[in-house]
C-alpha positions as MATLAB code, in Angstrom:
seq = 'XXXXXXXXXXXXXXXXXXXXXXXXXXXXXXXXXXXXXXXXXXXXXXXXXXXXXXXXXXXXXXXXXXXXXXXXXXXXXXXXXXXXXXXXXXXXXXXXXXXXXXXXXXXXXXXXXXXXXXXXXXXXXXXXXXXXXXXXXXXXXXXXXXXXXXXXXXXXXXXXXXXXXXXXXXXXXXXXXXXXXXXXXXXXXXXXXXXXXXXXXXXXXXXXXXXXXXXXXXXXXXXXXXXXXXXXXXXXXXXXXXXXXXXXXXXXXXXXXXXXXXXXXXXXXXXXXXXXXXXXXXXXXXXXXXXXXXXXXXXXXXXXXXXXXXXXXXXXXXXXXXXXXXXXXXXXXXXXXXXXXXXXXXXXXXXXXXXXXXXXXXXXXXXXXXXXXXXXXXXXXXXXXXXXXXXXXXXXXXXXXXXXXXXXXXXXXXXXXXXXXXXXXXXXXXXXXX';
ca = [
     -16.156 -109.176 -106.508;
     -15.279 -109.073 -110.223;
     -15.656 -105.351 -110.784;
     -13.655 -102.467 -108.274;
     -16.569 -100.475 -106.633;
     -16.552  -98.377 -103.159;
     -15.582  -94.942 -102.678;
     -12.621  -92.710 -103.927;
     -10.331  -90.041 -102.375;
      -8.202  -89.462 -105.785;
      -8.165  -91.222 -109.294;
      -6.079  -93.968 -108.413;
      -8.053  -96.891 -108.665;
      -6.718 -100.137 -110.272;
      -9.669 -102.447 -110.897;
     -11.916 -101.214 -113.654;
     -15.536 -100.316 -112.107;
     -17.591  -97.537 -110.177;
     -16.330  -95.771 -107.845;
     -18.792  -93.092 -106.083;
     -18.752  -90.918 -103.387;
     -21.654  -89.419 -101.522;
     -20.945  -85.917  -99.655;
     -23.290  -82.976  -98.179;
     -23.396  -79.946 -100.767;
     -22.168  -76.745  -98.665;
     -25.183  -75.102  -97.250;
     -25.169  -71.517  -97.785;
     -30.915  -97.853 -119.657;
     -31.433  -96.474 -117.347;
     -34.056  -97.901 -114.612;
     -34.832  -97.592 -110.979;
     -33.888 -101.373 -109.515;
     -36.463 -103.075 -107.319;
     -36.116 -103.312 -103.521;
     -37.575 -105.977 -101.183;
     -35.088 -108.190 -100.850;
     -33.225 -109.132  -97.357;
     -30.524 -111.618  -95.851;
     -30.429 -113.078  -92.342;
     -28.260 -115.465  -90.582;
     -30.457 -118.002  -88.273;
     -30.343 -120.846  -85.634;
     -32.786 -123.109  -86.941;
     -34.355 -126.457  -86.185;
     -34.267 -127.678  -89.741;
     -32.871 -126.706  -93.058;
     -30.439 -126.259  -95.610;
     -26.525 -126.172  -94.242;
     -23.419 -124.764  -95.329;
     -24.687 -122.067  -98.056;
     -27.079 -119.346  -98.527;
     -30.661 -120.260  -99.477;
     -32.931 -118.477 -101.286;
     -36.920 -118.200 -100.594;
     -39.256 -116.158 -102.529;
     -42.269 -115.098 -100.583;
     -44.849 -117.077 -102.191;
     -42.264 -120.266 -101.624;
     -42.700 -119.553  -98.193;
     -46.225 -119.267  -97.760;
     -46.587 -122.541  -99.317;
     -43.377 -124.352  -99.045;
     -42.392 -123.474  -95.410;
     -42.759 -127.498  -93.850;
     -40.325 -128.370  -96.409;
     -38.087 -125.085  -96.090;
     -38.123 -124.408  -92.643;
     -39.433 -127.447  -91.001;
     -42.727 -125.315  -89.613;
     -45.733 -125.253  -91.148;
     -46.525 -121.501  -91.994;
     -48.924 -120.961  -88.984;
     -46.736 -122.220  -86.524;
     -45.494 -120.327  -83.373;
     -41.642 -121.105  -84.200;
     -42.219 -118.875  -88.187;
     -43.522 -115.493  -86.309;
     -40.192 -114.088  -86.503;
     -39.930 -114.670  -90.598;
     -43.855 -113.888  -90.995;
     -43.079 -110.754  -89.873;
     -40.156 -110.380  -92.306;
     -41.972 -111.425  -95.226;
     -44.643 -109.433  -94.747;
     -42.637 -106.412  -96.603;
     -40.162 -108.965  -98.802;
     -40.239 -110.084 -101.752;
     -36.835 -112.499 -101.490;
     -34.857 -113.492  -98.298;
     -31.541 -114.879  -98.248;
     -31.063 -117.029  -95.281;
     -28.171 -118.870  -93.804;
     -28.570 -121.934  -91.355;
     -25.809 -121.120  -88.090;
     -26.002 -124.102  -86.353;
     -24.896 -127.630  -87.372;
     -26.224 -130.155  -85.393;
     -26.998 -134.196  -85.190;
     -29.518 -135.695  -88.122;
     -31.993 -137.402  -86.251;
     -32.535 -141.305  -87.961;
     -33.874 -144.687  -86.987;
     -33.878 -148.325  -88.770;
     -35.260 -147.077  -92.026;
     -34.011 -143.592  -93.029;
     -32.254 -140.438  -91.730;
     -33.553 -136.697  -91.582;
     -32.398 -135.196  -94.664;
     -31.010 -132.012  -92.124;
     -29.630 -131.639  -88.854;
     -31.825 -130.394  -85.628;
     -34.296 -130.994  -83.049;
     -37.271 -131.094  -85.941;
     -36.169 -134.503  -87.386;
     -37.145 -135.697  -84.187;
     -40.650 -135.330  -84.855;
     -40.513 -137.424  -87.992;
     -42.070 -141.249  -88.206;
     -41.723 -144.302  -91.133;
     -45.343 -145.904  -91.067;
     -44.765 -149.137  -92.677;
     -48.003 -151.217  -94.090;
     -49.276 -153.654  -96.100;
     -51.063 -152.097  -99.337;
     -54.953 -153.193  -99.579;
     -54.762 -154.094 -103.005;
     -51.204 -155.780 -103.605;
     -50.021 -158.075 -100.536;
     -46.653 -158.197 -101.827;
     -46.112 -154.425 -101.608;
     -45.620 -152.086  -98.784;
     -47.071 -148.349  -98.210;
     -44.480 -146.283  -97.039;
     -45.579 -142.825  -94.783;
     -43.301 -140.532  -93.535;
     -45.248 -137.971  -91.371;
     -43.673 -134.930  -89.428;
     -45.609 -134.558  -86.796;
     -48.904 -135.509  -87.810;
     -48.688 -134.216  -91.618;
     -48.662 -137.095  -94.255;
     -45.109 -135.573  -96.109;
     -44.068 -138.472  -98.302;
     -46.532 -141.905  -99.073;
     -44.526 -144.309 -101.539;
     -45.643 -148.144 -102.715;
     -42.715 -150.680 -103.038;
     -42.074 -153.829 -102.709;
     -38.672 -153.484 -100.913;
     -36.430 -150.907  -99.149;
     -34.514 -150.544 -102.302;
     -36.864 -149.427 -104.157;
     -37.472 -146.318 -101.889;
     -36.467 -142.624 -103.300;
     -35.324 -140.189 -100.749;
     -38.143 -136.978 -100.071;
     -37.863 -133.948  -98.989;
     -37.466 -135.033  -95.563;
     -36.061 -138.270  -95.361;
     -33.174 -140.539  -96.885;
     -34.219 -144.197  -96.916;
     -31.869 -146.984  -95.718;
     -31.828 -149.564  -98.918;
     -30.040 -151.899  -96.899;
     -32.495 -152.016  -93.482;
     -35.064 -154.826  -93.825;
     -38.365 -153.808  -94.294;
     -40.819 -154.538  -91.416;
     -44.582 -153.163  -90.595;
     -44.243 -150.716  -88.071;
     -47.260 -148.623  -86.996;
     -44.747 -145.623  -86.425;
     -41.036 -145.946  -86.246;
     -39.883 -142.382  -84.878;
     -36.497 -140.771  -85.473;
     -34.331 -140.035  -82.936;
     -30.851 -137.828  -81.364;
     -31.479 -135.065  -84.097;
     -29.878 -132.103  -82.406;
     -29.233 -128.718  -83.080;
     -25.458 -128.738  -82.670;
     -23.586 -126.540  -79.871;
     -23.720 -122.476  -79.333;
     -23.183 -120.676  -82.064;
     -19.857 -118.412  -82.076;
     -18.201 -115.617  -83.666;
     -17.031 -118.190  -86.313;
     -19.988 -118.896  -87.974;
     -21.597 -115.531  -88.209;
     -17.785 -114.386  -90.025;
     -18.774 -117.534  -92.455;
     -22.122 -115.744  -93.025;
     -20.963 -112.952  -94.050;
     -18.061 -114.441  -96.643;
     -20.637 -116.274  -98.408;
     -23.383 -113.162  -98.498;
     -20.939 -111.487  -99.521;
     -21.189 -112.387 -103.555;
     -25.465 -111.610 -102.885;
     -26.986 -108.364 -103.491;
     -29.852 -107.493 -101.211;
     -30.847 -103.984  -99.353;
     -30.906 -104.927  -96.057;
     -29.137 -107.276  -93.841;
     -30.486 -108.655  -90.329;
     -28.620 -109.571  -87.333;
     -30.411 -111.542  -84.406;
     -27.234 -111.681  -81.832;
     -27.326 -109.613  -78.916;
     -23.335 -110.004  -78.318;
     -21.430 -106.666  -78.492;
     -18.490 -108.584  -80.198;
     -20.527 -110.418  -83.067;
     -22.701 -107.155  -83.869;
     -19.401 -105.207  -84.145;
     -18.296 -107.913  -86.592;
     -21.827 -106.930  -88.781;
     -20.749 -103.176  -88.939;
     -17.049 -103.662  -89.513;
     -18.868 -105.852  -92.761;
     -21.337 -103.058  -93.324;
     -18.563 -100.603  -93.537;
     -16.261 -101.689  -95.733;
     -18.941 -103.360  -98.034;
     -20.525  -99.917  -98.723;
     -16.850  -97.614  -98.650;
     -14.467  -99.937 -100.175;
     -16.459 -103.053 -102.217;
     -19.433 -100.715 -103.073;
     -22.056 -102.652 -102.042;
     -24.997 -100.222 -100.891;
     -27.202 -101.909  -97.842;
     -28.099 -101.288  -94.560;
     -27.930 -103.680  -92.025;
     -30.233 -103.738  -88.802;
     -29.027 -104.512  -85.199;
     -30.045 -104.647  -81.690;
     -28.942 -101.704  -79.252;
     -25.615 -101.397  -81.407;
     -24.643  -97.901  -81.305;
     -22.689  -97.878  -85.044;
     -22.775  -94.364  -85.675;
     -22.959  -94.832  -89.631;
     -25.653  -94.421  -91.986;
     -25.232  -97.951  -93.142;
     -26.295  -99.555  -89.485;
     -29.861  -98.997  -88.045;
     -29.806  -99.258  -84.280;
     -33.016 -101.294  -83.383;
     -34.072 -100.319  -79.546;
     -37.213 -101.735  -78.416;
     -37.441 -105.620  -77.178;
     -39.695 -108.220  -77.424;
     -41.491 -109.283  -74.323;
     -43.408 -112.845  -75.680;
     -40.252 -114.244  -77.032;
     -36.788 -116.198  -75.584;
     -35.108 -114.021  -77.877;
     -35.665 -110.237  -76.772;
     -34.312 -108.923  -80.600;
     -37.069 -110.700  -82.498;
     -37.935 -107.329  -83.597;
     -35.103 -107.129  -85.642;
     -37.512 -109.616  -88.176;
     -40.185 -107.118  -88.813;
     -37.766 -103.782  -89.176;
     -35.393 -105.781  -91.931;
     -38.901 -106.339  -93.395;
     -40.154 -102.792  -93.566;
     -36.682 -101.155  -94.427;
     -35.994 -103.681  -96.971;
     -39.651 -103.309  -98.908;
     -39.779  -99.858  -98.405;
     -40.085  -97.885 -101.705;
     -37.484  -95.484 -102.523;
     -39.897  -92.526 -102.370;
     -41.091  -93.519  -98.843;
     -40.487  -93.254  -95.161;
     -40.961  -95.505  -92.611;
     -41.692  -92.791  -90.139;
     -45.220  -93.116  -88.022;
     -45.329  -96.460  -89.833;
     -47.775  -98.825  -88.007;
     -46.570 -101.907  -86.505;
     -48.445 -104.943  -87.516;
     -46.044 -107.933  -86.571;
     -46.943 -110.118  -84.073;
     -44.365 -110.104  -81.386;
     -45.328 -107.948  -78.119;
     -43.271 -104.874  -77.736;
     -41.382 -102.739  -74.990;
     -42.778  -99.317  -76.094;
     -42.753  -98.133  -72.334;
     -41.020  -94.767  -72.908;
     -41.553  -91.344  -72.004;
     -41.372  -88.570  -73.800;
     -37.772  -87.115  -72.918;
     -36.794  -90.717  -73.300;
     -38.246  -90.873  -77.072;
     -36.509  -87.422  -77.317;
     -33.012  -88.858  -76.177;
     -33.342  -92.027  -78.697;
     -33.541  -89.944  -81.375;
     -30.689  -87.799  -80.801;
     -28.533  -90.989  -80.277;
     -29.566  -92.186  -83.496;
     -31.955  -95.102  -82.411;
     -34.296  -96.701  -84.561;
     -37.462  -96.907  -81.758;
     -41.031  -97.697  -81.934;
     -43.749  -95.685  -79.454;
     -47.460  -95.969  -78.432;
     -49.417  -93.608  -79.893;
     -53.154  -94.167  -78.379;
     -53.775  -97.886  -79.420;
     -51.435  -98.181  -81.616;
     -47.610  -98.763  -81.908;
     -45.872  -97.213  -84.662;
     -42.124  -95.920  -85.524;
     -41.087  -92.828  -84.557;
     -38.399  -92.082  -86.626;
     -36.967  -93.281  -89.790;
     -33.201  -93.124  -88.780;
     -29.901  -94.771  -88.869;
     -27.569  -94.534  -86.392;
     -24.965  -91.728  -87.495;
     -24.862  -89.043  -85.661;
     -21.375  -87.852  -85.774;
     -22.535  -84.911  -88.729;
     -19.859  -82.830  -90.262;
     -19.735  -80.523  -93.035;
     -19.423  -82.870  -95.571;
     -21.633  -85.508  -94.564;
     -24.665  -83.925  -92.382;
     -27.767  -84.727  -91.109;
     -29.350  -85.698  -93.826;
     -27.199  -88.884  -93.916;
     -28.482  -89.950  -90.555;
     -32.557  -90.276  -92.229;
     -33.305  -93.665  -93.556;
     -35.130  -92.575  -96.900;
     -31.775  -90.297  -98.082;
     -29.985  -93.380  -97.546;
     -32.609  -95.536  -99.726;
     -32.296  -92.527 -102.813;
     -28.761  -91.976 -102.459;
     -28.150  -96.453 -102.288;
     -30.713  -96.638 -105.505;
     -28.355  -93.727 -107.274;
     -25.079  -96.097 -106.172;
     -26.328  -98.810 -107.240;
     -28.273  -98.372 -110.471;
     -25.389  -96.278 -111.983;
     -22.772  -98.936 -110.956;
     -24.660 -101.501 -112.293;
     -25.670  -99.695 -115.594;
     -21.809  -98.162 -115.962;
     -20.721 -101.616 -115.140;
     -22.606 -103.907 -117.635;
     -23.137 -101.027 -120.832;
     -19.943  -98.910 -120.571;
     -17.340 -100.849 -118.769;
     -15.098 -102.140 -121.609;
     -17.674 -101.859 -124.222;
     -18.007  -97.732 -124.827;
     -14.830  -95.294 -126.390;
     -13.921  -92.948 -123.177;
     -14.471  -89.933 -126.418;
     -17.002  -87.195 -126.436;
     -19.953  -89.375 -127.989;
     -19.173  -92.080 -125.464;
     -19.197  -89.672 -122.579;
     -22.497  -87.790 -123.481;
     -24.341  -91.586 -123.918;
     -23.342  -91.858 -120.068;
     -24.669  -88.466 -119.570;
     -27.767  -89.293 -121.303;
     -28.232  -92.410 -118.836;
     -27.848  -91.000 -115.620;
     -30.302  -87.920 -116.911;
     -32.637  -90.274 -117.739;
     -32.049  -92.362 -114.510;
     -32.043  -89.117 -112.420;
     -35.882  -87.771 -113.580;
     -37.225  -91.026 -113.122;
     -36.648  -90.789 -109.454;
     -38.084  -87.447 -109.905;
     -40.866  -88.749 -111.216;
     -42.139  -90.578 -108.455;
     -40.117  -87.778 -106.191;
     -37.655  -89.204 -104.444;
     -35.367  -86.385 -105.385;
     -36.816  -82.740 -106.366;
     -35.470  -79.950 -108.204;
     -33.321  -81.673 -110.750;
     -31.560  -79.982 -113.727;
     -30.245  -81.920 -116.363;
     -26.904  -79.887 -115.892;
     -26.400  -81.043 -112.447;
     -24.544  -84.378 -114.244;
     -21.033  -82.976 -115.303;
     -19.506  -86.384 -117.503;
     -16.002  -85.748 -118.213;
     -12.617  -87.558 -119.095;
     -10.732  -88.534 -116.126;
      -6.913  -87.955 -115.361;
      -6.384  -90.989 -117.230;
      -7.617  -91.865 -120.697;
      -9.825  -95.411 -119.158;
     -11.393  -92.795 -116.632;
     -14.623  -91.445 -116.787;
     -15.073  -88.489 -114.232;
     -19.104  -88.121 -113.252;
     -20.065  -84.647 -110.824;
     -23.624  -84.945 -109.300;
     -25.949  -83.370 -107.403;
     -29.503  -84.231 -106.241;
     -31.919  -82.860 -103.954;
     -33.499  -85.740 -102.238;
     -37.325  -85.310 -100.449;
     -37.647  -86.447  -97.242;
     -41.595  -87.245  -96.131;
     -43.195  -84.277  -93.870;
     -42.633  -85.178  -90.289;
     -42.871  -81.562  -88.259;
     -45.795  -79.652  -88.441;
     -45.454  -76.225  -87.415;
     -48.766  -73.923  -87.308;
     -49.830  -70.777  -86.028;
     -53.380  -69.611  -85.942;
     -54.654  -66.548  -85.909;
     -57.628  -65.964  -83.898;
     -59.497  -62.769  -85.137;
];
């Protein structure tokens, strides 16, 4: 990271940036940032290797053969329809490395099992004997049709690389063959995963594994990326107890699916897109995977209190019970609160507005003097009532922001305090009957 960021315990820091910390109060240009976008790591069949790739949803929709190897209604792309239902932009990292599949005339452009379904049709062209049509299908989709009169004079496609020095032949369907989609994937490439997400900024992060030791390698990331780097996310795994408001402890398994935490898909999806001002409590599920909800009642209870994100039948339905995280280790100074998803969203949009704001208007640019300090002032004011606006947070007073030199003359010193709304959940009545 360029810029220090993370939390602070005294003034002390070295790298200029923003440093903020988030604590329970004792109980007796400023813009809101857009959310919807997500990062997973995958084993896939086809794809980009070695770095992060980025797909928009719209890309998807319509790109998808090319991205993902799968057109967009195919059984293998439930698990990322789901996702993008409530995305705007996923980050995804191919795990596996594998064997490019390839035969006489070309090779798959990407390792895995889907190059295998790929074919060179080689034919004469109606109109010109001396040329050759070219078809590269996958599957049975026409991909790629080119008219040449020799290898050479073949351009690689999206899913193919031509061989300019193989002899060109008719062939009513030449198939590739030994793609592969490399051995298990370990401990090793999940930690490359998360070095090169690292330098991405997203709002929530997706795990897949079901191994104790890899998902303890996600919150050890999740940690010290929101204490020490700064980065504000939350990252979703499966039955992972992390007791910390940055991990969401998915319960519920799939039934239809080799993989029982395909769930994970649709729950990065709706915590990613959710809207600052919302909750994700009682939301209905409309993914397409078939759910465990087979709970009863003092089991629903039980999840709760051990800070498990779960999903329940309710009639026909299946919806989300609660909008938590997994913390439940409350203390004075960070309480309850900390442990509901949508306090984590306000208090995250707070982080990282004002670090990006301080960061890119004041950092190096503005005097640390009186008319310097009250211009930060005026920001986060102005940042604060537009969450008020759409009420995230309630009751806010312009003189809850205290702006004030720091110990040293570089530092800025920012007190804060916000009230954030939480949906209504509990409804407690009492009826008289006269």
């Amino acid at each position: 990271m360029a810029l220090g960021g993370g939390t602070f315990l005294t003034q002390n820091k070295v790298l200029p940036g923003s440093y903020i910390n988030f604590i329970s109060a004792a109980r007796a240009a400023a813009t809101l940032s857009e959310r919807g976008y997500a990062a997973m790591p995958l084993i896939l069949d086809w794809g980009v290797e070695g770095s992060v790739f980025k797909v928009e949803a719209a890309d998807f929709q319509k790109d998808s053969l090319k991205i993902f190897g799968y057109d967009y209604t195919h059984e293998k792309l439930k698990g990322l329809r789901d996702l993008f239902k409530n995305i705007k932009t996923g980050y995804f990292y191919k795990l596996n490395t594998g064997v490019k599949a390839a035969c006489a005339y070309a090779t798959a452009r990407y390792s895995g099992i889907r190059g295998n379904d790929i074919k060179i049709v080689i034919s004469k062209n109606v109109d010109n004997a001396s040329l050759y049509d070219v078809l590269t299908l996958l599957g049975t989709t026409k991909v790629n049709l080119q008219t040449v009169p020799a290898m050479t004079e073949l351009k690689s496609n999206a899913f193919v690389e031509f061989i300019p020095t193989a002899e060109i032949a008719l062939t009513s369907g030449t198939p590739l063959t030994g793609g592969t989609n490399g051995d298990a994937v370990t401990g090793t490439e999940y930690q490359t995963f998360l070095d090169k997400i690292e330098a991405y900024s997203f709002n929530v992060l997706g795990c897949l594994s079901t191994s104790t030791e890899i998902n303890s390698l996600f919150v050890e990331f999740t940690k010290r990326m929101r204490n020490e780097v700064g980065v504000k996310f939350q990252t979703v795994l499966y039955r992972t107890a992390g007791n910390f408001e940055g991990v969401v402890n998915l319960h519920n398994s799939v039934t239809d699916d080799s993989t029982p935490s395909s769930l994970v898909y649709w729950v990065t999806g709706i915590l990613a897109g959710c809207n600052v001002n919302k909750s994700n409590t009682n939301r209905l599920y409309d993914g397409e995977f078939d759910i465990n909800v087979d709970f009863k009642q003092s089991e629903l209870e039980a999840a709760v209190n051990g800070g498990k994100f779960i999903l329940h039948r309710v009639g026909d339905t299946i919806r989300v019970l609660e909008d938590i995280n997994s913390y439940t280790s409350f203390t004075e100074d960070k309480n309850s609160d900390f442990s509901r998803n949508q306090t984590v969203r306000v208090l995250d949009q707070i982080a990282n507005d004002i670090a990006v704001l301080f960061n890119t208007k004041y950092c190096g640019n503005v005097p640390n003097d009186a008319a310097g300090r009250i211009s930060l002032w005026n920001d986060i004011v102005k940042h604060h009532q537009e969450l008020e606006k759409i009420r995230a947070i309630e009751n806010f007073k312009p003189e809850d922001v205290v702006v004030s030199k720091g110990d040293d003359k570089k530092a800025v010193v920012v007190q804060d305090a916000v009230t954030v709304t939480n949906a209504m959940e509990q409804l407690y009545m009492t009826t008289i009957v006269q």
